[in-house]
N, C-alpha and C positions, 0 to 999 in steps of 0.2 A: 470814624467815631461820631460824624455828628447825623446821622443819620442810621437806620436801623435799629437791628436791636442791642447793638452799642449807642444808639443816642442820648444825647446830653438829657432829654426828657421824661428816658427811662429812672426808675427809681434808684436812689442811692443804694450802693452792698449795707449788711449790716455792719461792719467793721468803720464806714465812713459815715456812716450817722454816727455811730458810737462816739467816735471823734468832734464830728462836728457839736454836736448834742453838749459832750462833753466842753468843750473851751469856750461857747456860746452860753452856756449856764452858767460854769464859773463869770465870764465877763459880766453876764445882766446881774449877778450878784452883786462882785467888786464895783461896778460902775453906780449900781442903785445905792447904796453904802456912800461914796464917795460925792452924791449928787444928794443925800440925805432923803432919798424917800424909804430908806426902811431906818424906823423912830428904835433903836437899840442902840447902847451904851458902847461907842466905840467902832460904831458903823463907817465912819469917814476914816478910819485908818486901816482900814480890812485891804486894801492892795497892797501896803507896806507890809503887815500883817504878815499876808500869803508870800509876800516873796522874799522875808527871811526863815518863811517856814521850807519855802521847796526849790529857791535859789542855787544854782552853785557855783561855789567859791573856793579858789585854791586854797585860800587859808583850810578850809575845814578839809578839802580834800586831806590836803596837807598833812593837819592832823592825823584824818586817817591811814593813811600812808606810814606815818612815824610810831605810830602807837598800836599798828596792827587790829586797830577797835574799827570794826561796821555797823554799826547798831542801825536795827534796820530804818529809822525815819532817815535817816542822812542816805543809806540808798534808797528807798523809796525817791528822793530829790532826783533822781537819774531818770526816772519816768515821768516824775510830776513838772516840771520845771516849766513842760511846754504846753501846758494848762491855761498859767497866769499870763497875763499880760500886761504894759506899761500904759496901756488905755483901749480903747474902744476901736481905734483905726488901725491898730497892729491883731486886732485880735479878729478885724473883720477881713481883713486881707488872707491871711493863716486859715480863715473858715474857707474862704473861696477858691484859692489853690490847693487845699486838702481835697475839697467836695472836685474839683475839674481833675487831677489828677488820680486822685483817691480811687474814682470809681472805675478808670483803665486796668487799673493794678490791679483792684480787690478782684474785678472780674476774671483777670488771669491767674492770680495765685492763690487766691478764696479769703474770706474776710481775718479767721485765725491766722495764716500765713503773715499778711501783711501788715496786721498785730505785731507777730511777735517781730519780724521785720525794722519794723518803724520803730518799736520800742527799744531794740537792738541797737538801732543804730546810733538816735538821739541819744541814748547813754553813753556811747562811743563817743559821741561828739562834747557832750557833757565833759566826759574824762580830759579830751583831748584841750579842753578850753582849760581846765584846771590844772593841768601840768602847763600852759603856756600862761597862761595870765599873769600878771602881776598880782602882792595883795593885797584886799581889801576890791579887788574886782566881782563882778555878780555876772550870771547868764542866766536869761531868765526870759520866758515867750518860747513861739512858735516855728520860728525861723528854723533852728536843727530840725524839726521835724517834716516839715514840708521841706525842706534840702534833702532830705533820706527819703522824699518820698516821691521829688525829683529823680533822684539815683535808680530806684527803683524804676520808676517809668520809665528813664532812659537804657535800660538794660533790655528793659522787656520789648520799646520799640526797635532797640537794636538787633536783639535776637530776633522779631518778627519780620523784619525787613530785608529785600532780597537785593542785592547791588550795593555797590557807591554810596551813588547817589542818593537811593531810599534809606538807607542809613544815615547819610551824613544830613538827610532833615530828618529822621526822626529824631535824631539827639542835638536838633537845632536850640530844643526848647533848655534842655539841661544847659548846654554851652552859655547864652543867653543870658538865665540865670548865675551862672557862676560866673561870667565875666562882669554883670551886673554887680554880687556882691563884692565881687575886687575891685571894680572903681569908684564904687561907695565907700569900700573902706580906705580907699589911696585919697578920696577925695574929701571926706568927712571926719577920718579916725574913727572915735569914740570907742577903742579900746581892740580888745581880740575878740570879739563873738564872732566874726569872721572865722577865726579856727573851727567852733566848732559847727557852723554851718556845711564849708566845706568839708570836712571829719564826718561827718552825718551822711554827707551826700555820696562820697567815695564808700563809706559803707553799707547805707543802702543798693547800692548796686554790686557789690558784692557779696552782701547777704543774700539778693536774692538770685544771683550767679547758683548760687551755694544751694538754698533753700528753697528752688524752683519748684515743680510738681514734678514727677517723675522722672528726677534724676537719680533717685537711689537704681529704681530700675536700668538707666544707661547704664551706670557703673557695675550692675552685676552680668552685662552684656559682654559673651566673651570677646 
């Protein structure tokens, strides 16, 4: 990866600018709001703002859930959620593991694939945090989404790799990660976003199990 024409120097897919572009905009927005250099009515509370607009929260799940009602801004919240961020240093970390990770994947399974992928599974993980939570809980950032995009790269180094041993480092980086966010959350608390990190991560890698490039064709292999 870090040499050739997989290296790190080559340009991003479009699917990982997309992303990037994306959470990097919203943040210099929310952050210039918050730091008062944009002179509008209610500019300093534009992060709080955002993240009771695209938040999620078992209560509202909940709601939903009892009342049968989806109205589409409360799903929309299933793909927006990891947009926002809590500041500046969550949102630059979530830029840097999308862009390193991002552009292995997008390369393997094309920029739309690993769209609908990512999008897929951070809803998953969204859901999965809102049947476990407590309420009055929020999940909100980038973390589900780079954990499903984790999963994803672990699949696909997995399936690339030939042995053992070339296996068990290519999915060194996932393991790493995920035992990472379970001794942060044994170590710290601050609630379940754990679930849906993990929820994210297990389903990007089985989404893209599923959603690979020419797997329709194996399966109509007699």
């Amino acid at each position: 990866m870090a040499e050739g024409k997989h290296g790190l120097l080559q340009p991003l897919p479009g699917a990982v600018w997309a992303l990037v572009i994306a959470i990097a905009a919203v943040e210099a927005v929310l952050w210039a709001g918050a730091q008062g250099l944009v002179n509008w009515a209610g500019s300093a509370g534009w992060r709080a703002q955002a993240w009771a607009a695209v938040g999620i929260t078992p209560d509202l799940q909940g709601w939903m859930v009892e009342t049968g009602q989806t109205p589409l801004p409360h799903l929309a919240r299933y793909l927006a959620f990891g947009l926002v961020h809590a500041g500046p240093a969550q949102a630059a970390l979530v830029i840097v593991i999308t862009a390193a990770l991002g552009k292995y994947c997008a390369e393997r399974l094309g920029s739309l694939r690993l769209l609908l992928i990512l999008g897929l599974a951070q809803a998953i993980g969204g859901v999965a945090f809102g049947l476990m939570a407590p309420s009055g809980a929020w999940l909100i950032g980038g973390y589900p989404l780079i954990f499903a995009l984790a999963g994803a790269y672990g699949w696909l180094a997995w399936h690339a790799a030939t042995g053992t041993a070339a296996r068990l480092r290519a999915c060194a980086l996932v393991a790493a990660l995920l035992g990472a966010r379970l001794a942060l959350a044994a170590i710290m608390g601050g609630g379940l976003d754990w679930v849906a990190d993990i929820t994210a991560c297990l389903a990007g890698a089985t989404l893209t199990a599923l959603l690979r490039p020419g797997l329709r064709a194996r399966l109509r292999r007699p």
